[in-house]
Gaussian input, Z-matrix of N, CA and C with variables (Angstrom, degrees):
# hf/3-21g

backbone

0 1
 N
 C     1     B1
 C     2     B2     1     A1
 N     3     B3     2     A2     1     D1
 C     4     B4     3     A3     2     D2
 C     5     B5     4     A4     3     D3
 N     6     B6     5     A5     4     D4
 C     7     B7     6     A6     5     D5
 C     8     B8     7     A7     6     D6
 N     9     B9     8     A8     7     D7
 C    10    B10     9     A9     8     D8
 C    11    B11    10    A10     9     D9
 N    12    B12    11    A11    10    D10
 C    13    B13    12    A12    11    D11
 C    14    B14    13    A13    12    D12
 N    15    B15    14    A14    13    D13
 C    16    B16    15    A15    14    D14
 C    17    B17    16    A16    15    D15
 N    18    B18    17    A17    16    D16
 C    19    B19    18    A18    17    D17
 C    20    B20    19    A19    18    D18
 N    21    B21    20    A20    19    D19
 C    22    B22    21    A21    20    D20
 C    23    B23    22    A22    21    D21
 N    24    B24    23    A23    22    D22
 C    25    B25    24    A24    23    D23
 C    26    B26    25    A25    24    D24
 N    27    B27    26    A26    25    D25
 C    28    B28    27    A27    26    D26
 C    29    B29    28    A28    27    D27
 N    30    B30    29    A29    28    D28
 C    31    B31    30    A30    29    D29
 C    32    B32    31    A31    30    D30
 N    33    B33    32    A32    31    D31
 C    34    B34    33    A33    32    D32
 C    35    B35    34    A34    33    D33
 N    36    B36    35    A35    34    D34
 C    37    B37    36    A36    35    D35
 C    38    B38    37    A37    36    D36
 N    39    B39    38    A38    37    D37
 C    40    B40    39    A39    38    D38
 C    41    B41    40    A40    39    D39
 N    42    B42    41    A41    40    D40
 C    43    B43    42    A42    41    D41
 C    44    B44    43    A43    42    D42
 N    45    B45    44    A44    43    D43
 C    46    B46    45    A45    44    D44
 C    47    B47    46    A46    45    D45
 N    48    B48    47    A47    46    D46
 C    49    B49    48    A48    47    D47
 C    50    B50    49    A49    48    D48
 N    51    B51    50    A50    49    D49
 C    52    B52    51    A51    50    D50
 C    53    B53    52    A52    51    D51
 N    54    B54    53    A53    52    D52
 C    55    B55    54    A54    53    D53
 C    56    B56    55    A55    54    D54
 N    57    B57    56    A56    55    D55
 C    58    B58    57    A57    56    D56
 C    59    B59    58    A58    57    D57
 N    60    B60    59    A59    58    D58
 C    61    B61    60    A60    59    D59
 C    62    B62    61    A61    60    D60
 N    63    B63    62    A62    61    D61
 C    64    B64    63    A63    62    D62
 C    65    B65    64    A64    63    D63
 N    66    B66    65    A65    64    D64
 C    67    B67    66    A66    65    D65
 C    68    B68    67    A67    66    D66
 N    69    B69    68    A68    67    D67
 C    70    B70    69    A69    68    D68
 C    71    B71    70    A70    69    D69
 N    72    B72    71    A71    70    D70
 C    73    B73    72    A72    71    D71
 C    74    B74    73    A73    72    D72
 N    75    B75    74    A74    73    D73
 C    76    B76    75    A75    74    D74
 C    77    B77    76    A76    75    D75
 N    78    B78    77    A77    76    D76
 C    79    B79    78    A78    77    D77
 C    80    B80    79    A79    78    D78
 N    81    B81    80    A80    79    D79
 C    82    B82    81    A81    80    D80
 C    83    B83    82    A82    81    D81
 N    84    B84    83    A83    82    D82
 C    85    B85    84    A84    83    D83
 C    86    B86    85    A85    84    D84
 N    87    B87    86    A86    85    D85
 C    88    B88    87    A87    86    D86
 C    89    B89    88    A88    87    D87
 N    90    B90    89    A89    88    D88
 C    91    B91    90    A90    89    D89
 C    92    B92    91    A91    90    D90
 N    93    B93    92    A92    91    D91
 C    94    B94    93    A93    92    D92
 C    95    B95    94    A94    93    D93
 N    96    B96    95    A95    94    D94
 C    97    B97    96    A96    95    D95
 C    98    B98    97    A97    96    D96
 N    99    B99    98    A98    97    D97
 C   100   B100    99    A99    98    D98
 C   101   B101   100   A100    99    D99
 N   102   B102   101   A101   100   D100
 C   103   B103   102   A102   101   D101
 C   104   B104   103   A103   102   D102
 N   105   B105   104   A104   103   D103
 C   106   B106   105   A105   104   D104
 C   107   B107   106   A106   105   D105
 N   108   B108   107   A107   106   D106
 C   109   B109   108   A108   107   D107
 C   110   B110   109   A109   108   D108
 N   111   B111   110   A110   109   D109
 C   112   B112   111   A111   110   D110
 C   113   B113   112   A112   111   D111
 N   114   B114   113   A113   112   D112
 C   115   B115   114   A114   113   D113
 C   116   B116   115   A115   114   D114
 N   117   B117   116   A116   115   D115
 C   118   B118   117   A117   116   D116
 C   119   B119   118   A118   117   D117
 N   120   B120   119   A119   118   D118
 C   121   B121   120   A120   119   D119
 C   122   B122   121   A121   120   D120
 N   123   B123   122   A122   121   D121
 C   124   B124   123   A123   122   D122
 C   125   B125   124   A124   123   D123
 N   126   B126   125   A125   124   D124
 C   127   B127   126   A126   125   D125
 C   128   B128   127   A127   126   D126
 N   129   B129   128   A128   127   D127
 C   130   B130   129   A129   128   D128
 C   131   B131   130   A130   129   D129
 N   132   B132   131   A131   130   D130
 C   133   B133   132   A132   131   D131
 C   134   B134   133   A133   132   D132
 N   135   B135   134   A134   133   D133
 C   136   B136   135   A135   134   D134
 C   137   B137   136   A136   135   D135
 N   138   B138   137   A137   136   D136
 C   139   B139   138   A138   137   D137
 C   140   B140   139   A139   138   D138
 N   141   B141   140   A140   139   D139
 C   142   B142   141   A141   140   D140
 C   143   B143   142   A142   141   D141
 N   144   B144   143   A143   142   D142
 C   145   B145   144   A144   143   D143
 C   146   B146   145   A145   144   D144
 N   147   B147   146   A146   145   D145
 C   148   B148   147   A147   146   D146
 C   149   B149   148   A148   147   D147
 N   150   B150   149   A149   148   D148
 C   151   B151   150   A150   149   D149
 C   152   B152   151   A151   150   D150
 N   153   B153   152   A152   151   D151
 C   154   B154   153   A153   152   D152
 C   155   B155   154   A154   153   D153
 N   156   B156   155   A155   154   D154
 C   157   B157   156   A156   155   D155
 C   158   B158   157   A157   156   D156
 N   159   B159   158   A158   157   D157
 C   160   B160   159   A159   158   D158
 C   161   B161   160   A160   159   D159
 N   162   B162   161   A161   160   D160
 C   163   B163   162   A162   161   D161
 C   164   B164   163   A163   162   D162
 N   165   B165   164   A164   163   D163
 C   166   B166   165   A165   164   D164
 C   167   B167   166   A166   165   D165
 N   168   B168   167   A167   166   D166
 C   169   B169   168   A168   167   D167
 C   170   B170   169   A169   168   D168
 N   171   B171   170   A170   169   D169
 C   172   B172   171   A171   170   D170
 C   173   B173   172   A172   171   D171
 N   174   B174   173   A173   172   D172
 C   175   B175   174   A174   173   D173
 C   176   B176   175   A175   174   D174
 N   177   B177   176   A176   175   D175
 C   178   B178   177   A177   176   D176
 C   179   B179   178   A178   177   D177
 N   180   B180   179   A179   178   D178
 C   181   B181   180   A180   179   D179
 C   182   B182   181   A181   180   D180
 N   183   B183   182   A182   181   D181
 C   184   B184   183   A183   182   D182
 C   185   B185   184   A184   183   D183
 N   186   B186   185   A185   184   D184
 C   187   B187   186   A186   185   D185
 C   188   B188   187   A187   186   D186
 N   189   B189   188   A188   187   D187
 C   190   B190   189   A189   188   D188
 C   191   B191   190   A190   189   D189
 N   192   B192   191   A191   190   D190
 C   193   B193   192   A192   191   D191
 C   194   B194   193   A193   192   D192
 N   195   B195   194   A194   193   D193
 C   196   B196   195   A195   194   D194
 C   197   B197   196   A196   195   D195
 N   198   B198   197   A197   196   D196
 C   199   B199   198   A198   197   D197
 C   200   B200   199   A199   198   D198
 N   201   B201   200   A200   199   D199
 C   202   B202   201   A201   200   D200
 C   203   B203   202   A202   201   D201
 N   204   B204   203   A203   202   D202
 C   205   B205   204   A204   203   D203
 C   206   B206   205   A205   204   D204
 N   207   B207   206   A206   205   D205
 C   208   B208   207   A207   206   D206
 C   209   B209   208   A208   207   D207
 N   210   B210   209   A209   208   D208
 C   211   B211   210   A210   209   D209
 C   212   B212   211   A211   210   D210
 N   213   B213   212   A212   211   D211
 C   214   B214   213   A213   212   D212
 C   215   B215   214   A214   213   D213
 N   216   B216   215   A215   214   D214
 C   217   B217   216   A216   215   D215
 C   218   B218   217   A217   216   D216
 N   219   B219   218   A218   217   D217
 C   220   B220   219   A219   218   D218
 C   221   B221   220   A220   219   D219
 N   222   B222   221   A221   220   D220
 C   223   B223   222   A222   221   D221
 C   224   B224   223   A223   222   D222
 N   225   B225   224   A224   223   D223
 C   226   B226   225   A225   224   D224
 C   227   B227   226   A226   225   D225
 N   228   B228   227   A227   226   D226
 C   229   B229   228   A228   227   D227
 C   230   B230   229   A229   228   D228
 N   231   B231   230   A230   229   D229
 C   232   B232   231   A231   230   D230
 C   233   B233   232   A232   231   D231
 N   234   B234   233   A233   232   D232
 C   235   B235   234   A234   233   D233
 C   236   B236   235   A235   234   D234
 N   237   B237   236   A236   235   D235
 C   238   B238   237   A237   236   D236
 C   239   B239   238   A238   237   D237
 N   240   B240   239   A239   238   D238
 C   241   B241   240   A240   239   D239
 C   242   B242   241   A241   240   D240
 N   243   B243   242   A242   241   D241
 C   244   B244   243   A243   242   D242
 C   245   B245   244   A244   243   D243
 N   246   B246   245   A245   244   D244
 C   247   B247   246   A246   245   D245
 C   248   B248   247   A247   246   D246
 N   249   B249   248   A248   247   D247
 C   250   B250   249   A249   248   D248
 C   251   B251   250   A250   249   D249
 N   252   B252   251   A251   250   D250
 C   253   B253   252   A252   251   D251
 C   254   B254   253   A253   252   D252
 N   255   B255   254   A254   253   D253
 C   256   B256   255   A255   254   D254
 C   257   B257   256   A256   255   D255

   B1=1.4317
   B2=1.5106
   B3=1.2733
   B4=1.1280
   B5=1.6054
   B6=1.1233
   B7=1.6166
   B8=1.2690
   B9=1.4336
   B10=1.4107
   B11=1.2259
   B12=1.6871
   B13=1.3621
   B14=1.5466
   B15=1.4015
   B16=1.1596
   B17=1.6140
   B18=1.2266
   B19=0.9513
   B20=1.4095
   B21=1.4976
   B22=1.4094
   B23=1.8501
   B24=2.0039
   B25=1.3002
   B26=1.8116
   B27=1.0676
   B28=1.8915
   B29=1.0605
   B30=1.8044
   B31=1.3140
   B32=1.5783
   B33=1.4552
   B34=1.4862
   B35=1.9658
   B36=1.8277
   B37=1.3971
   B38=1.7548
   B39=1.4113
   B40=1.5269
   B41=1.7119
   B42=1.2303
   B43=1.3201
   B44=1.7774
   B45=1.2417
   B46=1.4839
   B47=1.6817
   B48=1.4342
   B49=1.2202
   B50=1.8115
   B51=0.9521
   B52=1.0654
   B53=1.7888
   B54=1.6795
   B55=1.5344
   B56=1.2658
   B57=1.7198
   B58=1.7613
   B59=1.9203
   B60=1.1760
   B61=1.6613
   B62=1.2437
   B63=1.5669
   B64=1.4335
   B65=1.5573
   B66=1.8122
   B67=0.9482
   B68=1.6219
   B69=1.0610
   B70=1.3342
   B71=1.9895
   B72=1.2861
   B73=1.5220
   B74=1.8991
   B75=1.0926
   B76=1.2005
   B77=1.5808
   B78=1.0752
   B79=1.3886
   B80=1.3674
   B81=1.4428
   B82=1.0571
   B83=1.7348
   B84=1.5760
   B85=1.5183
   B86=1.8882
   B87=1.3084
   B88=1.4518
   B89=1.2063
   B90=1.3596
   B91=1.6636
   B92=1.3805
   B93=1.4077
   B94=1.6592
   B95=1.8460
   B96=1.6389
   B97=1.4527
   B98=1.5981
   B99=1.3354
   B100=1.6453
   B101=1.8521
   B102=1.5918
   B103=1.2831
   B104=1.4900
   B105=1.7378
   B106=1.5815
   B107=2.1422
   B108=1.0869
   B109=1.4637
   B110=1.4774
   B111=1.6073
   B112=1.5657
   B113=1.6349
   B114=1.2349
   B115=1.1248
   B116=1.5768
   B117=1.4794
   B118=1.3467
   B119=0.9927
   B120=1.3469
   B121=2.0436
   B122=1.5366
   B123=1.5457
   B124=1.4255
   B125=1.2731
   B126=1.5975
   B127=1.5221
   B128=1.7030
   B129=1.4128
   B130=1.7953
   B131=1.7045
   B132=1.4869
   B133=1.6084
   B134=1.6472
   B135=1.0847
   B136=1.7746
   B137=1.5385
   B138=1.1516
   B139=1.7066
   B140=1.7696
   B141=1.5931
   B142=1.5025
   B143=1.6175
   B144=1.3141
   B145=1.2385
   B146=1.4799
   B147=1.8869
   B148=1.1878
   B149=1.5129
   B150=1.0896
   B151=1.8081
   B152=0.9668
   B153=1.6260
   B154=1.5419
   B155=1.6002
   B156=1.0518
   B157=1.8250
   B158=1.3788
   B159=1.7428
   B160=1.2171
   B161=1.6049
   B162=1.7244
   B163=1.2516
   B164=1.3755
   B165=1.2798
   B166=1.3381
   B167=1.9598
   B168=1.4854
   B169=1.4539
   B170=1.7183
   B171=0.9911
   B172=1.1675
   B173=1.6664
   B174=1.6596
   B175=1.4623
   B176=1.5258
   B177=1.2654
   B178=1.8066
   B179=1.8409
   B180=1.3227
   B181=1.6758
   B182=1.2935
   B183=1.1727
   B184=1.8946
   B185=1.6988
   B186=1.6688
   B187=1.1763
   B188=1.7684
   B189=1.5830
   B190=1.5763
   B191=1.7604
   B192=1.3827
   B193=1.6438
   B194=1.2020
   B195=1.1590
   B196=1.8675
   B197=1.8597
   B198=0.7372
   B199=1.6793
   B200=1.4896
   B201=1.6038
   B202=1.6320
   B203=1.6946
   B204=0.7878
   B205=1.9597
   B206=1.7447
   B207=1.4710
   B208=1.9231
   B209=1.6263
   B210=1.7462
   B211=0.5902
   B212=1.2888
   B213=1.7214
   B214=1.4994
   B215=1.4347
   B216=1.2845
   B217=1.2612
   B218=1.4135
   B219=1.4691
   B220=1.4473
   B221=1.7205
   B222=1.4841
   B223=1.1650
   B224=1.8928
   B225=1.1787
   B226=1.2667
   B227=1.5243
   B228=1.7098
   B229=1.7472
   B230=1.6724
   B231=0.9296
   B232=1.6565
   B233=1.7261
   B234=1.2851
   B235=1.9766
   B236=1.6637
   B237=1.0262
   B238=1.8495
   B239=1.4834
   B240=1.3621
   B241=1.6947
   B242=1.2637
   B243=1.6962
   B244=1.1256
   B245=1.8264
   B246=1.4319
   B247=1.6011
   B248=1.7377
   B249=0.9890
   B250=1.4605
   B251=1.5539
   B252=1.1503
   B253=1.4631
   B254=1.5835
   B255=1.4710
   B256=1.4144
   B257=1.8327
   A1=109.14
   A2=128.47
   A3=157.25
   A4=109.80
   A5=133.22
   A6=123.48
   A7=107.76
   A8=152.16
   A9=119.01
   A10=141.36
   A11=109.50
   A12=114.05
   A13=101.35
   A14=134.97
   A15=120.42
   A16=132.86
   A17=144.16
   A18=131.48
   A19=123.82
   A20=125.84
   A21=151.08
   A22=95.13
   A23=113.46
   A24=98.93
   A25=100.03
   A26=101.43
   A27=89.33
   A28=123.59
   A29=99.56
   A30=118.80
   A31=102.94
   A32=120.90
   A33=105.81
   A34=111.88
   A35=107.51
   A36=92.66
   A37=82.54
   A38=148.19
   A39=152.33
   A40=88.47
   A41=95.66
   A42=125.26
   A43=112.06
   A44=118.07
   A45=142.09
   A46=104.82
   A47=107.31
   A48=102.97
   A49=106.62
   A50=121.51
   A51=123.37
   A52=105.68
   A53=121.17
   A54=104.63
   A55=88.51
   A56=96.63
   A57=103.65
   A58=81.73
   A59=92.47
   A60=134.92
   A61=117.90
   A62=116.46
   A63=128.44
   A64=108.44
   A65=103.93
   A66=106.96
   A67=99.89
   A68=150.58
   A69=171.16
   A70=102.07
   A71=108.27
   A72=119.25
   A73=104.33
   A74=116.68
   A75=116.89
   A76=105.74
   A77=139.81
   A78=135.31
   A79=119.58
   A80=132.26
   A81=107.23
   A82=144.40
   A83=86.77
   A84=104.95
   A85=106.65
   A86=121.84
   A87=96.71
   A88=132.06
   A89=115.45
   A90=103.26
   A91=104.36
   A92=122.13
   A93=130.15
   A94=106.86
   A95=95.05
   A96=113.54
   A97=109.45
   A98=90.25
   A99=96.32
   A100=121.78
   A101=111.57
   A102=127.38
   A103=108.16
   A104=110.78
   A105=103.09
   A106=97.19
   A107=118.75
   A108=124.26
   A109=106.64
   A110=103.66
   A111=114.14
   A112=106.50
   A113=108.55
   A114=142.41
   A115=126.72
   A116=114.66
   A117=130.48
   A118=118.86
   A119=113.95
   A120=122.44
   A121=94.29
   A122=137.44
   A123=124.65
   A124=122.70
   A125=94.35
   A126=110.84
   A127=121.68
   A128=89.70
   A129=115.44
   A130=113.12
   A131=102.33
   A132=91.66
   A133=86.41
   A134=112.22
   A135=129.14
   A136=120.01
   A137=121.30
   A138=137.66
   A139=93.06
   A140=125.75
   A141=125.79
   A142=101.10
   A143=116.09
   A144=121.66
   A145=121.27
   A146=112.44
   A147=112.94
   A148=78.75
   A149=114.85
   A150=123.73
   A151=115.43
   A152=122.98
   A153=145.57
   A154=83.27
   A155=113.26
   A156=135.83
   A157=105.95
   A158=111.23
   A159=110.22
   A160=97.82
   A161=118.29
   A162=109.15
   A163=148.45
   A164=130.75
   A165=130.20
   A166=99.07
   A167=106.66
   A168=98.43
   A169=83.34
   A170=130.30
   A171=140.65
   A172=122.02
   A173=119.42
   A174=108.99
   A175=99.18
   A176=95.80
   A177=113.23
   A178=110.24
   A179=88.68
   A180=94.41
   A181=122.04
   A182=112.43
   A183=107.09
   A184=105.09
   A185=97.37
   A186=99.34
   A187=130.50
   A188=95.84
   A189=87.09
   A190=109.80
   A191=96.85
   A192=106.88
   A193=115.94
   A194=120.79
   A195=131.23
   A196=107.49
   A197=114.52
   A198=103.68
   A199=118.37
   A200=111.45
   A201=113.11
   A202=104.19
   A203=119.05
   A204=120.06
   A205=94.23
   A206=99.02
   A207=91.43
   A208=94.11
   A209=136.97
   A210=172.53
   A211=134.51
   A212=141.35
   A213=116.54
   A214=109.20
   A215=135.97
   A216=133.49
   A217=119.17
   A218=120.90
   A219=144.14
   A220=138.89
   A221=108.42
   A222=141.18
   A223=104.98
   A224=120.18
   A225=116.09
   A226=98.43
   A227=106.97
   A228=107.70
   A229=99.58
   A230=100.46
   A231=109.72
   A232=112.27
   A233=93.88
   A234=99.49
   A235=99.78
   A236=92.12
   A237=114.06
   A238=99.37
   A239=121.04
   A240=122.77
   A241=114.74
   A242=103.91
   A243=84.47
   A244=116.58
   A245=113.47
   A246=96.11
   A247=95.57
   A248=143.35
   A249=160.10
   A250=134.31
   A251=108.79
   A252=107.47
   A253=97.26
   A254=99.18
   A255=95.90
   A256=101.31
   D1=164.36
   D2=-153.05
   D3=-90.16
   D4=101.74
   D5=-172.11
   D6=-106.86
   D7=110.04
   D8=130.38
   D9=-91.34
   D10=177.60
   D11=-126.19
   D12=-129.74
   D13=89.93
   D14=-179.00
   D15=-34.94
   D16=157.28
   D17=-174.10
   D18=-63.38
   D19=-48.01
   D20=-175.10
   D21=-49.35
   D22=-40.68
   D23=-176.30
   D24=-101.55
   D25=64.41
   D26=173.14
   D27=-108.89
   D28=-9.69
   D29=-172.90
   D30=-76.45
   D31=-27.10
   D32=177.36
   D33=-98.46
   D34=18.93
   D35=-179.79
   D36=-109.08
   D37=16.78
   D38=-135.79
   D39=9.72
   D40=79.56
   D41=133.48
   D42=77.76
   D43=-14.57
   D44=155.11
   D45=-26.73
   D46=114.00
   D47=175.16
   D48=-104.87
   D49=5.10
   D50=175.25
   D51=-134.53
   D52=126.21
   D53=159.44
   D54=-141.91
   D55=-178.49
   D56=-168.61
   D57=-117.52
   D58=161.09
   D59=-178.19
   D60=-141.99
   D61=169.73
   D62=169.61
   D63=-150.00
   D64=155.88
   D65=-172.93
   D66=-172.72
   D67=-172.18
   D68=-155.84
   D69=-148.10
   D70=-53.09
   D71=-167.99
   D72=-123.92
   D73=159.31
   D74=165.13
   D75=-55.26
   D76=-59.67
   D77=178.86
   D78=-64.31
   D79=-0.29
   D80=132.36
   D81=-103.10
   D82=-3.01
   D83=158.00
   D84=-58.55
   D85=-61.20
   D86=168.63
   D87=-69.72
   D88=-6.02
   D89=173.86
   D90=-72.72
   D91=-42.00
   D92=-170.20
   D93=-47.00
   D94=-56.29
   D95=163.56
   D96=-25.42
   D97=-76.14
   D98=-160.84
   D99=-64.43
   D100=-18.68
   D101=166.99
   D102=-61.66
   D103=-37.12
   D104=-167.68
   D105=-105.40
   D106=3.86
   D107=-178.77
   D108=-158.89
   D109=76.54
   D110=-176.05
   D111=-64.94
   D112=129.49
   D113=175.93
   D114=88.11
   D115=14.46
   D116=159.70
   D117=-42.59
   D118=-61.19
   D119=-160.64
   D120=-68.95
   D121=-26.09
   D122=-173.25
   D123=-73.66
   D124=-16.98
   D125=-177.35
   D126=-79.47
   D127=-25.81
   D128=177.80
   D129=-85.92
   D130=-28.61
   D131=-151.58
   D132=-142.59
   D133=116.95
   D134=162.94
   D135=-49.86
   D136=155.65
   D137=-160.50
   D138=-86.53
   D139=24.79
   D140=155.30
   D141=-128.82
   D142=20.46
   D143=179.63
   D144=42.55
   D145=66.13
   D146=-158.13
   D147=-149.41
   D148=161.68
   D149=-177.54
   D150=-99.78
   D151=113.07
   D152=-139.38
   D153=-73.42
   D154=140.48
   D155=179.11
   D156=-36.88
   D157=-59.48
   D158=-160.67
   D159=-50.04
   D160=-59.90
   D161=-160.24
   D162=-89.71
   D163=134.31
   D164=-143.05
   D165=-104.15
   D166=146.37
   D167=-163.35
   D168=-127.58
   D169=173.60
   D170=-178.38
   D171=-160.66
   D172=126.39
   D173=-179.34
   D174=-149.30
   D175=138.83
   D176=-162.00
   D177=43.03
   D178=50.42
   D179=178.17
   D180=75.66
   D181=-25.14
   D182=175.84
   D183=-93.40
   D184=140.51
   D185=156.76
   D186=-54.42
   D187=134.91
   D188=165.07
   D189=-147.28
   D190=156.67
   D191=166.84
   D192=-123.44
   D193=21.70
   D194=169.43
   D195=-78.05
   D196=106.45
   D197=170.31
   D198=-88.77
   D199=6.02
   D200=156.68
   D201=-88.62
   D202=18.38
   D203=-179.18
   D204=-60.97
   D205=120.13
   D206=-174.55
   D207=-77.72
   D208=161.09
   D209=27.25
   D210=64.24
   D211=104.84
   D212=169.69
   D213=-124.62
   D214=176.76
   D215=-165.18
   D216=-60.43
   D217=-43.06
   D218=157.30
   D219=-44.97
   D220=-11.25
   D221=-146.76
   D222=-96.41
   D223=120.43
   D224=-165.94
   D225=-116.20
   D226=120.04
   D227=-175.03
   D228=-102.05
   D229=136.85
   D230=172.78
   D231=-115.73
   D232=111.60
   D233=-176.26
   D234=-106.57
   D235=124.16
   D236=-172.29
   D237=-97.02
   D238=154.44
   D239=145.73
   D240=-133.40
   D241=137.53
   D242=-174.73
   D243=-99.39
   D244=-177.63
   D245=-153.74
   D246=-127.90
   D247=153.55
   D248=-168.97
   D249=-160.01
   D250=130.55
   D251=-152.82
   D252=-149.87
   D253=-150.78
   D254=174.12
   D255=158.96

């Protein structure tokens, strides 16, 4: 399936704003991620395995923060970050 890739993480796809993955669940769509762009998923998902605030994940258009969200081969995930400054 179809991933995109916010900008802030492109630096670990060299620079690919779009790659494909697999998975059954969102969590193993980021593990797949993180096997082929080591150290991605840490950047997405916190050390209680919950999806760090800033970032927003999306599947069939709705937001989600479930990482059991099932998955089908066809399925295009869009991972957002959001950005803050001042």
């Amino acid at each position: 399936m179809r991933v995109l890739i916010p900008s802030p993480l492109q630096s670990y796809t060299a620079g690919a704003r779009r790659v494909t993955a697999s998975g059954e669940t969102l969590r193993m769509l980021l593990d797949d991620l993180d096997r082929r762009f080591p150290g991605i998923r840490f950047r997405m998902i916190d050390e209680q395995d919950n999806v760090r605030p800033h970032m927003m994940i999306y599947v069939r258009g709705e937001r989600t923060r479930n990482l059991n969200t099932a998955l089908a081969d066809h399925e295009e995930v869009v991972i957002m970050q959001a950005l803050s400054g001042g």
